[in-house]
ZAZANU-186216 format. One record per residue (C-alpha): z, y, x; residue number from 0. Coordinates in nm, 3 decimals. Last residue first. Example, Ala and Ser with C-alpha at 12.3 -4.5 7.8 and 13.67 -1.06 7.14 Angstrom:
REM residues 2
+---------+---------+---------+-----+
:      pz :      py :      px :  nr :
+---------+---------+---------+-----+
:   0.714 :  -0.106 :   1.367 :   1 :
:   0.780 :  -0.450 :   1.230 :   0 :
+---------+---------+---------+-----+
This chain:
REM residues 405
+---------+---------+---------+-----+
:      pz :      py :      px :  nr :
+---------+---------+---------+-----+
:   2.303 :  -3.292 :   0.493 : 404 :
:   2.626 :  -3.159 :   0.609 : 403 :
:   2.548 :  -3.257 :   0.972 : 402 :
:   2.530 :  -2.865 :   1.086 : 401 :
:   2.318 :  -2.774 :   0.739 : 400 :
:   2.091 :  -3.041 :   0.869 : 399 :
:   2.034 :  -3.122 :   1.190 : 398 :
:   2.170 :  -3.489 :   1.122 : 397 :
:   1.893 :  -3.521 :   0.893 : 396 :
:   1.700 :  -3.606 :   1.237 : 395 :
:   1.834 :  -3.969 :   1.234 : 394 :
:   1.671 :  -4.048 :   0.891 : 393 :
:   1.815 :  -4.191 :   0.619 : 392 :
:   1.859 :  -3.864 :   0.456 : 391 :
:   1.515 :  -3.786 :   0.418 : 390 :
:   1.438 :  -4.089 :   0.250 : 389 :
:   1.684 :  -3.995 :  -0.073 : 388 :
:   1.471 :  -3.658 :  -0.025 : 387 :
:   1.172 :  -3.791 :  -0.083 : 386 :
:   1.267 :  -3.996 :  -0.367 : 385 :
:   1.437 :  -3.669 :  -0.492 : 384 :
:   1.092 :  -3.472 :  -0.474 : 383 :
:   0.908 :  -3.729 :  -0.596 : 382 :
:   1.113 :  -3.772 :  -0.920 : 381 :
:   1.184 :  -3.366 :  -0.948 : 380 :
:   0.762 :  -3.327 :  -0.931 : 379 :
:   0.706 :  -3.684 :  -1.187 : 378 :
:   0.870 :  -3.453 :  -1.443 : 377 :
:   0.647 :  -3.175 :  -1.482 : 376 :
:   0.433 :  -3.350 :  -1.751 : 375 :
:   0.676 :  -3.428 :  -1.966 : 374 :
:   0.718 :  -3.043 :  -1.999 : 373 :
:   0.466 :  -3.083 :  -2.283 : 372 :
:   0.622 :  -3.398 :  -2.454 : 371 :
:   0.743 :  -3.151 :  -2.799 : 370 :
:   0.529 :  -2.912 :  -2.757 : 369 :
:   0.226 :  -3.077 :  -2.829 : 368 :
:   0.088 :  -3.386 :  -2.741 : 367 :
:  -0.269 :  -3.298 :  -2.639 : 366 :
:  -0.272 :  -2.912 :  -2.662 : 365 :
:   0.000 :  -2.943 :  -2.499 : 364 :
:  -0.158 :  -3.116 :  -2.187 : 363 :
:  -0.432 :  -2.830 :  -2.181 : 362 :
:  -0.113 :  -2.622 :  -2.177 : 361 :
:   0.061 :  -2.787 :  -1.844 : 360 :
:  -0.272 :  -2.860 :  -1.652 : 359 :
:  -0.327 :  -2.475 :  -1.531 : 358 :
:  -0.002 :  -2.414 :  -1.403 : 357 :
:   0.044 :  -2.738 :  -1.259 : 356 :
:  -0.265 :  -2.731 :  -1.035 : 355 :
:  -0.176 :  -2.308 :  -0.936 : 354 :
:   0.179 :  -2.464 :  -0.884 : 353 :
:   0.058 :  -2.722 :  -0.601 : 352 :
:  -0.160 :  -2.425 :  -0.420 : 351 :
:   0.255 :  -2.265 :  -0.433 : 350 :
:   0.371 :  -2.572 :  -0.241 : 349 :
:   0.063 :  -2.553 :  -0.018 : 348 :
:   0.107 :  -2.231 :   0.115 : 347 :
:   0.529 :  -2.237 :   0.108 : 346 :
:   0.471 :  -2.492 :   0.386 : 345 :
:   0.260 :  -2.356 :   0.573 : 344 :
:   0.443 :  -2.033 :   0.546 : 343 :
:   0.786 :  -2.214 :   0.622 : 342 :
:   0.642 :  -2.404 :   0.916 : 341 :
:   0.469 :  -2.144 :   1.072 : 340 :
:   0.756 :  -1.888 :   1.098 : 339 :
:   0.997 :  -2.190 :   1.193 : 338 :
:   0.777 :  -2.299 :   1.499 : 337 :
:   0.965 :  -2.112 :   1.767 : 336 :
:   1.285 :  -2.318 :   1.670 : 335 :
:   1.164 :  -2.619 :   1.680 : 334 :
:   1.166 :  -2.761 :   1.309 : 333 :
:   1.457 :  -2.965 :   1.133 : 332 :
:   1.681 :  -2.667 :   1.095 : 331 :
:   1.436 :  -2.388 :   0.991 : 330 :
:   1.248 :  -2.633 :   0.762 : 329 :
:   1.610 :  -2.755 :   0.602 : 328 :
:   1.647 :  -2.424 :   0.534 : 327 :
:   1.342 :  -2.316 :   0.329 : 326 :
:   1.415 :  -2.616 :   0.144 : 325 :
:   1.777 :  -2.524 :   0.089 : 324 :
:   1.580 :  -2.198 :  -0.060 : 323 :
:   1.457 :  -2.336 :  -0.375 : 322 :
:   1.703 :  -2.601 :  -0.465 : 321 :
:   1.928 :  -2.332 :  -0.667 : 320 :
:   1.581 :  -2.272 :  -0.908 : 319 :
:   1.498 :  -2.565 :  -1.188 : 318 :
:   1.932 :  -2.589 :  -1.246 : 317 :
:   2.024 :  -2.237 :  -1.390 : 316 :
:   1.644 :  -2.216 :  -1.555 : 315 :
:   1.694 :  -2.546 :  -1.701 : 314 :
:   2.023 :  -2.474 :  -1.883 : 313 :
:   1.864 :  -2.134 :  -1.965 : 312 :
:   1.599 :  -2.326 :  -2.143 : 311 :
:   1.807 :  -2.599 :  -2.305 : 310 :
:   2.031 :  -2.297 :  -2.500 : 309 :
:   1.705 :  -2.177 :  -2.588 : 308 :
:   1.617 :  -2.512 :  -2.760 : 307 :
:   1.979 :  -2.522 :  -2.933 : 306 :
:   1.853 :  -2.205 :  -3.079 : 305 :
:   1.523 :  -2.277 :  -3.175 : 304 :
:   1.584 :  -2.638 :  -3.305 : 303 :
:   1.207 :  -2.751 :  -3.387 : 302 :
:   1.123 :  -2.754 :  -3.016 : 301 :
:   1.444 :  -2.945 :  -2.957 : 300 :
:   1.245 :  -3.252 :  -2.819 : 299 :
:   1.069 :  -3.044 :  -2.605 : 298 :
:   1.385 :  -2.905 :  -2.421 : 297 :
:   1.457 :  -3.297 :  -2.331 : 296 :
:   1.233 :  -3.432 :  -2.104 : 295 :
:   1.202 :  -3.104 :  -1.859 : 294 :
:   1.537 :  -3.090 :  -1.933 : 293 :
:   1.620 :  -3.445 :  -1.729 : 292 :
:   1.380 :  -3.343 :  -1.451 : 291 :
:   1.617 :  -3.015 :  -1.394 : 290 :
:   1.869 :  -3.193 :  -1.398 : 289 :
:   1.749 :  -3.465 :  -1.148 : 288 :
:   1.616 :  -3.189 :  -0.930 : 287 :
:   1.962 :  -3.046 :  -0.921 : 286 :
:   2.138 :  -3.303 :  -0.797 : 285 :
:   1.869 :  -3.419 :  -0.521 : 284 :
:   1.906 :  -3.060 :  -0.390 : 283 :
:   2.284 :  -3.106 :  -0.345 : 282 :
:   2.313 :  -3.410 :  -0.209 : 281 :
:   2.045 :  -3.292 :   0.063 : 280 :
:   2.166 :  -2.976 :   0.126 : 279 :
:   2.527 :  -3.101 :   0.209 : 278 :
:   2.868 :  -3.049 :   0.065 : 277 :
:   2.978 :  -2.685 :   0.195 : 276 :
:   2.615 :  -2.524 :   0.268 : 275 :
:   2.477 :  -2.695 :  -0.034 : 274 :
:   2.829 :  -2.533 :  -0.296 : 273 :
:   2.726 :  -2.182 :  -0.098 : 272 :
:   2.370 :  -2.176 :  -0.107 : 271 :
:   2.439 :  -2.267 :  -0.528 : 270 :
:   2.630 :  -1.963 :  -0.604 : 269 :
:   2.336 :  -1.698 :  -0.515 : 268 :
:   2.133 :  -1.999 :  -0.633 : 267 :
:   2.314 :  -2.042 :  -0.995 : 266 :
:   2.288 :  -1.656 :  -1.103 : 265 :
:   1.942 :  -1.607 :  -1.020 : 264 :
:   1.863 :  -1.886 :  -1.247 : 263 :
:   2.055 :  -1.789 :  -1.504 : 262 :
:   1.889 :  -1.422 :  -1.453 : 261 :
:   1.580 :  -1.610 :  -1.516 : 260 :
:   1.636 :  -1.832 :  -1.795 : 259 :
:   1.813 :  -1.517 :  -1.947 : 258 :
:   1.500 :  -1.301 :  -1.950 : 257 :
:   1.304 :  -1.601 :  -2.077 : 256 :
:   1.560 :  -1.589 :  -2.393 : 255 :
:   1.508 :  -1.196 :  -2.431 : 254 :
:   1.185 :  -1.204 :  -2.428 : 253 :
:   1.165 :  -1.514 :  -2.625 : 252 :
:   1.390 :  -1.410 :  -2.919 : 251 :
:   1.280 :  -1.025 :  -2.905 : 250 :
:   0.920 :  -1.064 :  -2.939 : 249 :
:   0.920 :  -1.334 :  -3.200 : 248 :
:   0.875 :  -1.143 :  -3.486 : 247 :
:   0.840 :  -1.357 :  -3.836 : 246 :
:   0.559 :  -1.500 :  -3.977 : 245 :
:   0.717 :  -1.837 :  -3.983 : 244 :
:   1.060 :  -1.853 :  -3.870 : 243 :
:   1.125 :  -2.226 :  -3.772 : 242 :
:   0.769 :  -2.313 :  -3.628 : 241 :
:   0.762 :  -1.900 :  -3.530 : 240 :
:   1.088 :  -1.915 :  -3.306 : 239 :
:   0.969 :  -2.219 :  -3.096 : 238 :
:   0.610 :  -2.084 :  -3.069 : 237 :
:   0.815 :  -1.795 :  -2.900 : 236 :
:   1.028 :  -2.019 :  -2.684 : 235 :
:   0.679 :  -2.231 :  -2.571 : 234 :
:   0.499 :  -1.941 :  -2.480 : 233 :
:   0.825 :  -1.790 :  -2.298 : 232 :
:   0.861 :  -2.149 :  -2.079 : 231 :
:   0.513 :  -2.150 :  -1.937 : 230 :
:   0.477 :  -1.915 :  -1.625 : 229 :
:   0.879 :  -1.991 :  -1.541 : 228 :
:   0.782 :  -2.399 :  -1.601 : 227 :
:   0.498 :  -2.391 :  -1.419 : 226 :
:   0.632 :  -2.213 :  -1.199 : 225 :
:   0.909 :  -2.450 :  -1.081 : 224 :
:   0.770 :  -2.780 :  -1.204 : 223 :
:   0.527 :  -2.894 :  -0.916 : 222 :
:   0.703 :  -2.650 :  -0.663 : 221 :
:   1.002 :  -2.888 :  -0.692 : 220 :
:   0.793 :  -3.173 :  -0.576 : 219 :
:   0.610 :  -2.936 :  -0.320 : 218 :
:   0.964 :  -2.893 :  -0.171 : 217 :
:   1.078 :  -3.258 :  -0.205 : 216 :
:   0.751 :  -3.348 :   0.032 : 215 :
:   0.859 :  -3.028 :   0.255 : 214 :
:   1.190 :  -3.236 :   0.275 : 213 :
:   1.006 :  -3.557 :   0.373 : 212 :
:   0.701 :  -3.382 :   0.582 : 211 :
:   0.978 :  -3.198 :   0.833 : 210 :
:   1.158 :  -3.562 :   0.846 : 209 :
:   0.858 :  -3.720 :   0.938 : 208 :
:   0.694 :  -3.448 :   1.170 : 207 :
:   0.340 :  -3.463 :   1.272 : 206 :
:   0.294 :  -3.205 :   1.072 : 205 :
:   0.464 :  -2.963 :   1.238 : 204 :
:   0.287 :  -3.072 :   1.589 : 203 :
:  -0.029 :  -3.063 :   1.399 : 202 :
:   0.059 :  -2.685 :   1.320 : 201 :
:   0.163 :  -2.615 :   1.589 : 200 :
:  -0.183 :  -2.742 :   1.820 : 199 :
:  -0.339 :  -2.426 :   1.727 : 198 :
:  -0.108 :  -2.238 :   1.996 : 197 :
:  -0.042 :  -1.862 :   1.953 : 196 :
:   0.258 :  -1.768 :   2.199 : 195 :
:   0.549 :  -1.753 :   2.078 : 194 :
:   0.785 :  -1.430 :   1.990 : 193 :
:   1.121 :  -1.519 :   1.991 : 192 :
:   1.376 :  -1.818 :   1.913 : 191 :
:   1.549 :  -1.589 :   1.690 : 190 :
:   1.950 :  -1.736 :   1.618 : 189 :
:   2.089 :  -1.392 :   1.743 : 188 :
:   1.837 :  -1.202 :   1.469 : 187 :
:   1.562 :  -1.034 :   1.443 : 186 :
:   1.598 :  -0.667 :   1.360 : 185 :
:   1.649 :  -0.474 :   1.069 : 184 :
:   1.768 :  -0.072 :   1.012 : 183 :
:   1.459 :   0.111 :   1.057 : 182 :
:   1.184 :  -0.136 :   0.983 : 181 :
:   1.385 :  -0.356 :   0.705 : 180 :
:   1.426 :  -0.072 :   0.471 : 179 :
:   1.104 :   0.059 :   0.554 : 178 :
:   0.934 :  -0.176 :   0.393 : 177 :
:   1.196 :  -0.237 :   0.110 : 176 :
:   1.102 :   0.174 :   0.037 : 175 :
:   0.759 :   0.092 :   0.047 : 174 :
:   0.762 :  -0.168 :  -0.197 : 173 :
:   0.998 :  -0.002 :  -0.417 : 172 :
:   0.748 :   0.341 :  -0.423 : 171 :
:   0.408 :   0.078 :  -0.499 : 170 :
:   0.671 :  -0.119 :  -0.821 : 169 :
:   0.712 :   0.231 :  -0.972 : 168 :
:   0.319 :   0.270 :  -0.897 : 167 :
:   0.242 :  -0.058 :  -1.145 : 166 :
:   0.523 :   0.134 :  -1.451 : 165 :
:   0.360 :   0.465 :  -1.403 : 164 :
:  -0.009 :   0.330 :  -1.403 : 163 :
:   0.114 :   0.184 :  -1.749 : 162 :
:   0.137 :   0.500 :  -1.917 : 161 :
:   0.368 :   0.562 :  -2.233 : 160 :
:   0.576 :   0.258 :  -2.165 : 159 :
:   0.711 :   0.079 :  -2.513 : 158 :
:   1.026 :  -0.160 :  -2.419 : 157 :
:   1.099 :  -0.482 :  -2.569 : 156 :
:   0.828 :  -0.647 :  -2.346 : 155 :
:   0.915 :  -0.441 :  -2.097 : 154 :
:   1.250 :  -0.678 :  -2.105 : 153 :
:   1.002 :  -0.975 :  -2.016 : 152 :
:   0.903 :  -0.766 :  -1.726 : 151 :
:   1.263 :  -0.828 :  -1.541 : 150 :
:   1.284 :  -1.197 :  -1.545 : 149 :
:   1.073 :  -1.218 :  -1.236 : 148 :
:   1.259 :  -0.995 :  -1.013 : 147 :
:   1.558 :  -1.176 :  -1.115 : 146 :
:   1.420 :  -1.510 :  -0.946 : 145 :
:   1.308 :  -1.318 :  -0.606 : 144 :
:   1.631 :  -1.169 :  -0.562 : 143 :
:   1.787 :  -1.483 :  -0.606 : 142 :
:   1.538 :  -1.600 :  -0.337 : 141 :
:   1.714 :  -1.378 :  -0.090 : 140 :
:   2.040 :  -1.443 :  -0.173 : 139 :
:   1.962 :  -1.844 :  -0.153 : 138 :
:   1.795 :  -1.757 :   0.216 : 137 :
:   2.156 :  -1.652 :   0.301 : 136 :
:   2.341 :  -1.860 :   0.151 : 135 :
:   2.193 :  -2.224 :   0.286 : 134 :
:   2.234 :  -1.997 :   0.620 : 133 :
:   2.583 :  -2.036 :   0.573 : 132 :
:   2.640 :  -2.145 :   0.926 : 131 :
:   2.371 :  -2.128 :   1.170 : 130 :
:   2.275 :  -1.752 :   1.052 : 129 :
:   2.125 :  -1.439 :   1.119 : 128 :
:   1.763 :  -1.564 :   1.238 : 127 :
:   1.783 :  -1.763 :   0.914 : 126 :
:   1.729 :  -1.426 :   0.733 : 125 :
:   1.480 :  -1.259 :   0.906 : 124 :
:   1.238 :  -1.626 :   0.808 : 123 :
:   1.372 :  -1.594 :   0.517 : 122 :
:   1.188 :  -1.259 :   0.450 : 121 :
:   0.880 :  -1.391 :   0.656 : 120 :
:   0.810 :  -1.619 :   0.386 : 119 :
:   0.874 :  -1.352 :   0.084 : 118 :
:   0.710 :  -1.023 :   0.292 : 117 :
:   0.349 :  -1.140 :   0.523 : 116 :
:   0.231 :  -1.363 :   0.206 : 115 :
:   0.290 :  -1.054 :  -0.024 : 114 :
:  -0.014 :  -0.888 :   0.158 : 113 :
:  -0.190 :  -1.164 :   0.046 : 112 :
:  -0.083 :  -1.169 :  -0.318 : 111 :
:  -0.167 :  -0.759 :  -0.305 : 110 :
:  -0.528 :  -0.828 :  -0.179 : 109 :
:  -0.536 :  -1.065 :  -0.504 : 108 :
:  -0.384 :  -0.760 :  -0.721 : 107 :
:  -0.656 :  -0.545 :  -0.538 : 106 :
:  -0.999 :  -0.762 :  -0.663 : 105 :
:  -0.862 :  -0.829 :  -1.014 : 104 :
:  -0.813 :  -0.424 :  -1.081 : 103 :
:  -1.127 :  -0.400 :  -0.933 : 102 :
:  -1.293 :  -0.624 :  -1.189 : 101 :
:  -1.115 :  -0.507 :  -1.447 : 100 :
:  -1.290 :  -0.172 :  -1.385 :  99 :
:  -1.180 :   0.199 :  -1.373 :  98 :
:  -0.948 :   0.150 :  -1.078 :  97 :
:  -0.684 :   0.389 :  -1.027 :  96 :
:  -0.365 :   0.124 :  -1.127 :  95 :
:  -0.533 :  -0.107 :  -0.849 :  94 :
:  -0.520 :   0.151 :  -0.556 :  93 :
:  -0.139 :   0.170 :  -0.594 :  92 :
:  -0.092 :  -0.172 :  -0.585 :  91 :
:  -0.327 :  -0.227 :  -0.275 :  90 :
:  -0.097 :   0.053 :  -0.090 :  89 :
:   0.233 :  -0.097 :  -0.214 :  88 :
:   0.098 :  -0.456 :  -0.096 :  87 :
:   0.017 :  -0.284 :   0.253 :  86 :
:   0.312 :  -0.110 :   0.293 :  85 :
:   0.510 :  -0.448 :   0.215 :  84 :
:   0.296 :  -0.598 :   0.486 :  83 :
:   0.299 :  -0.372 :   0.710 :  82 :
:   0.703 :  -0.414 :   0.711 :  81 :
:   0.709 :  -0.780 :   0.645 :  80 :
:   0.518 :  -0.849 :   0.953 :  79 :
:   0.674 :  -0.619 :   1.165 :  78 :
:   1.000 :  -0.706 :   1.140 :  77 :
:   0.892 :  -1.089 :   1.215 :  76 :
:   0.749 :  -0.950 :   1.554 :  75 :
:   0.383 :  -1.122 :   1.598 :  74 :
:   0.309 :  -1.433 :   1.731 :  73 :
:   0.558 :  -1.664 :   1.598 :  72 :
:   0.490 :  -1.525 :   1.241 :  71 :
:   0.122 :  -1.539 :   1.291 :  70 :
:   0.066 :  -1.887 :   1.383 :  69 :
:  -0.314 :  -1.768 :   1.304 :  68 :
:  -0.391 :  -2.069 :   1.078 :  67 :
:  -0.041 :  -2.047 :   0.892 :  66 :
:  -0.065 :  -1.653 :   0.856 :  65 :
:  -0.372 :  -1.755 :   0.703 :  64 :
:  -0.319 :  -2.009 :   0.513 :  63 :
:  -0.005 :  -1.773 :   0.346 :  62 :
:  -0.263 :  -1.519 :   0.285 :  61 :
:  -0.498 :  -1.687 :   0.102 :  60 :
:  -0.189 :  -1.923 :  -0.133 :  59 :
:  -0.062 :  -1.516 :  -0.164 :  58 :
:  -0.380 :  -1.433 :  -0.321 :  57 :
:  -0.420 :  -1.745 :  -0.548 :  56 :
:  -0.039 :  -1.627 :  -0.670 :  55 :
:  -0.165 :  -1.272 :  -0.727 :  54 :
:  -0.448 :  -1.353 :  -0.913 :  53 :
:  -0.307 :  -1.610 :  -1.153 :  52 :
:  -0.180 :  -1.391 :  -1.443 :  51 :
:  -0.458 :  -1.155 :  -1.379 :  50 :
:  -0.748 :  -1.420 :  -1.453 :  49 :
:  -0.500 :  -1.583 :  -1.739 :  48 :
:  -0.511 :  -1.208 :  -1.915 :  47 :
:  -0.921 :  -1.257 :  -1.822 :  46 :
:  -0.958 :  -1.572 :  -1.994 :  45 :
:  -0.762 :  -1.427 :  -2.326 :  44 :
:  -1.002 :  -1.141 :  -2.356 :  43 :
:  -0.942 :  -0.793 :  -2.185 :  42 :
:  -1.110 :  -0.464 :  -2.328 :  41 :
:  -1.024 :  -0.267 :  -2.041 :  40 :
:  -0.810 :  -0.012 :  -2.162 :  39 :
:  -0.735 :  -0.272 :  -2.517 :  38 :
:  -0.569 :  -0.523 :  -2.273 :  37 :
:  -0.464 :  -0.301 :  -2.015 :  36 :
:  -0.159 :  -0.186 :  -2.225 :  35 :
:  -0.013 :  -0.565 :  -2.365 :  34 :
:  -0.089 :  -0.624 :  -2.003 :  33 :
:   0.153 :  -0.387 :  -1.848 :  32 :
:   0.498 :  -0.571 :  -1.766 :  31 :
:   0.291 :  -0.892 :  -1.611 :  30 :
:   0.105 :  -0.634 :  -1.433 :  29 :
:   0.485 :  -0.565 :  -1.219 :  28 :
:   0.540 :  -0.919 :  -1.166 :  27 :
:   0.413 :  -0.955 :  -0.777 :  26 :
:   0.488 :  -0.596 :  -0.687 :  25 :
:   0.789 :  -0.622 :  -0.845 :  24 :
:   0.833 :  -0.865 :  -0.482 :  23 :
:   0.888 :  -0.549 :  -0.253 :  22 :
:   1.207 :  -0.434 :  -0.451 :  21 :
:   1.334 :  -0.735 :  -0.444 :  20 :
:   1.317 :  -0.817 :  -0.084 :  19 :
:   1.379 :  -0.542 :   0.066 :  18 :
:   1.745 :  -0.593 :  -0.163 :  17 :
:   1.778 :  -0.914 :  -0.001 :  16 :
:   1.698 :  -0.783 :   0.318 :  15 :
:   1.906 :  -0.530 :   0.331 :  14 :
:   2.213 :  -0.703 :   0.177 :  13 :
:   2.105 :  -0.964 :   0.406 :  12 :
:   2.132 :  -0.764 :   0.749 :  11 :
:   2.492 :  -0.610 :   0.605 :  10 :
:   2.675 :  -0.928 :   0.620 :   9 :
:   2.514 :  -1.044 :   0.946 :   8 :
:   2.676 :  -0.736 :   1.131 :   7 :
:   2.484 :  -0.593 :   1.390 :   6 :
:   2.240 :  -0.304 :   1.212 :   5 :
:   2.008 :  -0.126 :   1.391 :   4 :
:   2.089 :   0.186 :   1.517 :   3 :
:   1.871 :   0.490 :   1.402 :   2 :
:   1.778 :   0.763 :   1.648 :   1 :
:   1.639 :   1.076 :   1.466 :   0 :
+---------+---------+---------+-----+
């Protein structure tokens, strides 16, 4: 049977952002299950951080090589994110049969790969849709991504009676975003096409001053973003315990990180609106600036639970609503049969920059405690809005947001 694709903008992102969503549990779905695979598979500490990681160094694979192989310009955007959210589904499934860790490790980094070809090429479907409000648009999709995340910390209040249920709940979503976007998306009015492959674009995206400023505000933002999400329920629990000794933390911090995510999700479905109206730019360097400031300030509450928490979902609601105006400038400031490239390549390194963060935030702690731990994420925001501050003296800003840089 004969389905017609849909025409109306409106109804593209719904699609998309709801593709998007239900492909991306994919990404958080172990994070639900490791209290079970720890005593299946007899897991110590180093291999909980081993799974924690694998799907990001996965997706950092697959995003270099999309980038190397230009394959977003190359190959139909659809298609991409299709195969690829089969694909992730597919390794997923394969993962929650495997009788070692080992394999288990080996199919969640396939699944980071696959996830390359759904979250970059996702926006890319989006801006395709959009000259105006496209700030919106990708912010939908990446408030998607943001609730996605908060969801396993409620698992953590929940007991599952078999964890391969839970990882092949996440395989069915995947498949049905997948074909979400094959029967009833298509590329946009704004698509520049399929180009053909051509090494040279990625030099020729490099080469580009006001295409390195905002990607330098990007990896900036990167440098605190996950870090912070990976970090903050540690630091919310140990929170709880200094003032509640011997206590249960589970529901204060799973709760509490559940909150600093839906905040988050909250503020950039809001926020591509408020950068769309009064400039990306503006905008981005406002938030990076609050988000610096809590990154200074949560620690200092560390002894102050509540008030702490309070912090947190301050800094979740202002750490996010950047995210996609990045994504945006790139599609704005970039020919248009580059944008595939550009926002891969560029989401490849940002995310490399979180895998640095990541790891150096708790040997940090372990330093000077809770209490100047996020210090360390501060010099991202200040890069990212010296970058940006740049940015805007350039004659290419112009092609921002329609002028409303």
């Amino acid at each position: 049977m004969y389905v017609k694709k849909l025409k109306s903008s409106g109804a593209v992102l719904l699609v998309l952002t709801v593709a998007q969503f239900f492909a991306l549990t994919l990404w958080f779905n172990a994070t639900a299950v490791i209290p079970q695979l720890i005593p299946y598979y007899d897991l110590s500490q180093n291999d909980v951080d081993l799974l924690s990681m694998t799907v990001t160094v996965g997706f950092v694979v697959g995003c270099m090589i999309s980038s190397l192989f230009n394959l977003p310009d190359v190959i139909k955007t659809k298609n991409i994110f299709t195969f690829s959210a089969l694909a992730g589904g597919l390794s997923n499934a394969v993962s929650s049969f495997s009788p070692s860790f080992s394999g288990v490790v080996v199919c969640r980094f396939l699944t980071g790969i696959f996830l390359a070809g759904v979250y970059p090429t996702g926006m890319k479907l989006a801006v395709t849709w959009f000259r105006e409000g496209r700030g919106y648009a990708v912010g939908l999709i990446i408030a998607a991504l943001t609730a996605g995340s908060g969801l396993p910390y409620l698992f953590n209040l929940t007991y599952f009676p078999d964890w391969r249920i839970i990882m092949n709940v996440s395989t069915v979503l995947a498949v049905i975003g997948g074909l979400l976007v094959w029967i009833f998306v298509d590329e946009g009015p704004y698509d520049a096409g399929v180009a053909r492959f051509d090494p040279s674009n990625i030099g020729q995206i490099v080469r580009n001053k006001a295409l390195r400023l905002a990607s330098y505000g990007y990896f900036g933002h990167m440098w605190e973003l996950y870090a912070m999400w990976v970090w903050i329920p540690s630091f919310l629990r140990d929170s709880y315990l200094h003032s509640h000794p011997g206590s249960d933390s589970t529901l204060f911090f799973s709760m509490g990180t559940f909150l600093v995510f839906i905040g988050g999700a909250i503020a950039t479905s809001f926020g591509g609106k408020i950068a769309d109206t009064y400039g990306r730019t503006t905008f981005n360097i406002i938030m990076l600036a609050l988000s610096g400031v809590s990154s200074l300030v949560i620690g200092l509450l560390f002894d102050k639970p509540i008030i702490a928490l309070l912090i947190a979902v301050f800094w979740g609601m202002t750490v996010i609503p950047d995210s996609p105006q990045y994504s945006s400038m790139i599609a704005e400031l970039v020919e248009p049969a580059y944008v595939g490239t550009a926002l891969t390549l560029q989401t490849a390194v940002g995310f490399m920059l979180t895998l640095l963060s990541i790891k150096i935030l708790p040997i940090f702690v372990k330093v000077v405690g809770w209490s100047y731990g996020f210090t360390i994420l501060f010099p991202g925001p200040v890069i990212g809005i010296i970058s940006l501050y740049r940015l805007r003296k350039l004659p290419d800003s112009e092609k921002i947001a329609m002028g409303k840089r």
